[in-house]
C-alpha positions, 0 to 999 in steps of 0.5 A: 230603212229604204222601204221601197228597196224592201219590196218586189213591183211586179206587172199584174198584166200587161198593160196595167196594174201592179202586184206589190209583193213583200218578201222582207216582213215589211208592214203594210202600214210602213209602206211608202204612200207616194209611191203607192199613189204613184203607181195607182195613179199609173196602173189603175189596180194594185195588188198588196200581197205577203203583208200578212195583213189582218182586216184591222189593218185592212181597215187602217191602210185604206183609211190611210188612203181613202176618205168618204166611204160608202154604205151599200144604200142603193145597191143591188146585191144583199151585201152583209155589214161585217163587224157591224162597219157599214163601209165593210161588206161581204161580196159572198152573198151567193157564189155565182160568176158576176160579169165585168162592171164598174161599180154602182154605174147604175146610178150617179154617185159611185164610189171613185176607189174600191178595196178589197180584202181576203180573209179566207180564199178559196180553195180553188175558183172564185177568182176576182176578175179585172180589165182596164176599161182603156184598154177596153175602149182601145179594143172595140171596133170604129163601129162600136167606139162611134156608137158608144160615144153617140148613144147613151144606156139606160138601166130600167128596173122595177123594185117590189115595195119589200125590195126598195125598203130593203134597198133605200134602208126606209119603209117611206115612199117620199125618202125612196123617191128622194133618193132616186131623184138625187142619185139621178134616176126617174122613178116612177110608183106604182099602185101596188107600191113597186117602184119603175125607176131607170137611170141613163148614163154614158158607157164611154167617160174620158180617163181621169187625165182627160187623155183616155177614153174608158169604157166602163159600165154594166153593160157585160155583167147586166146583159149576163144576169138579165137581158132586160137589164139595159137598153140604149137610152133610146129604147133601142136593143144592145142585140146579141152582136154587140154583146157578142164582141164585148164578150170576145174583148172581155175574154182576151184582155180579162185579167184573174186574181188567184186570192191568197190570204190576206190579199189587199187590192186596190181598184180605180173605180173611173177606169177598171172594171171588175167581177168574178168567176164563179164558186162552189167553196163556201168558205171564200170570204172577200170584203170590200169597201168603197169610197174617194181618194184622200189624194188628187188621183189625176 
């Protein structure tokens, strides 16, 4: 059987991304891999939708596609482990908007692929949000691409004892540190036992064909939770006019995903940013799972 011929690719935006759609009852697991390599390396986000898919076979197509996933140590949130899988979290741990963000670019190991998986939608808001930092950098002004490719940001923060043990998963201060310093961050303790740490990374980075600029980083989501939260690496403000136009370039090109269970998305993590809108619905359930591609993803 040609699978390919089974299924509808429809655009998920006009300038990138992709909805595979499966109107004939065709397995999620029988799907063409090539082809969807093809079309990810193309698109940069993909979206399986109709696979009825259950999270078991979530787990298997991304495993089918992906290798060295990714436990949350580090991370920012307080992401839940779901069916005691590090490498599956829930992404509901409090229903506020999140602002567009490559993830984890507040240090240097991040995950190059995310995934995705509904389990229960909500029933109404709480869309996932995404935006193809190409086109993002294609949109800034000559003044902003300039500045961005001269200067680079720094995410300062200061960790509580109880929030670094929570973080880093280690009640000793040298495994803490250690983790920080390989992960790229200088770190700093403190006598009450807090932790300063920043960490200075580009906001521009060439796309994975060397042929693109993308603008991915925290800048959008990190000024939106927190004025403070990033700086240009000079200590110099990000001020409320730059902001102002990431803002407006967000808000045109931003692309909303209406979640429908059983829903799969695959995120390209060097060069879409992602977020969400805002909810009320407890019952939304969304898990992710970060990781490589098992393929050369140029």
């Amino acid at each position: 059987m040609n699978l390919t011929a089974q299924i509808e690719v429809k655009p998920l935006a006009k300038e990138f991304g992709k909805i595979i759609i499966n109107p004939k009852d065709v397995g999620i697991l029988d799907l063409d891999k090539q082809l969807i390599i093809d079309l990810f390396k193309a698109y940069g986000v993909l979206l399986f939708r109709g696979f009825k898919a259950g999270c078991d076979q979530f787990l298997e197509f991304s495993n089918s596609l992906s290798t060295d996933f990714m436990d949350y140590t580090g991370g920012y949130l307080k992401r839940q482990v779901i069916n005691d899988n590090p490498t599956l979290l829930s992404v509901n741990d409090f229903n506020s908007a999140i602002g567009l963000h490559g993830e984890m670019y507040y240090q240097k190991q991040h995950p190059a692929m995310l995934w995705f998986y509904c389990d229960r939608p909500p029933v109404k808001d709480g869309q996932t949000i995404v935006c193809d930092g190409i086109q993002f950098y294609n949109e800034l002004s000559d003044t902003l691409k300039d500045l961005f490719q001269q200067k680079k940001i720094k995410y300062p923060s200061k960790l509580s004892k109880e929030e670094w043990q929570r973080r880093y998963k280690t009640e000793d201060i040298e495994t803490a540190i250690k983790m920080c310093v390989d992960n790229g961050l200088q770190v700093k303790m403190n006598q009450d036992e807090s932790m300063s740490r920043f960490y200075s990374c580009p906001a521009v980075y060439p796309s994975r064909s060397q042929e693109d600029l993308v603008f991915i980083n925290l800048i959008i989501a990190a000024k939106k939770a927190n004025p403070n939260a990033v700086r240009f690496e000079d200590d110099s403000e990000i001020n409320e006019e730059i902001v102002s136009e990431l803002n407006e370039i967000a808000s045109r090109i931003t692309v909303e995903i209406d979640w429908q269970k059983g829903d799969i998305l695959m995120v390209d993590n060097y060069r879409v940013m992602h977020g969400r809108r805002a909810f009320s619905d407890t019952q939304r359930n969304i898990y992710i799972r970060m990781c490589a591609s098992a393929f050369q993803a140029k």
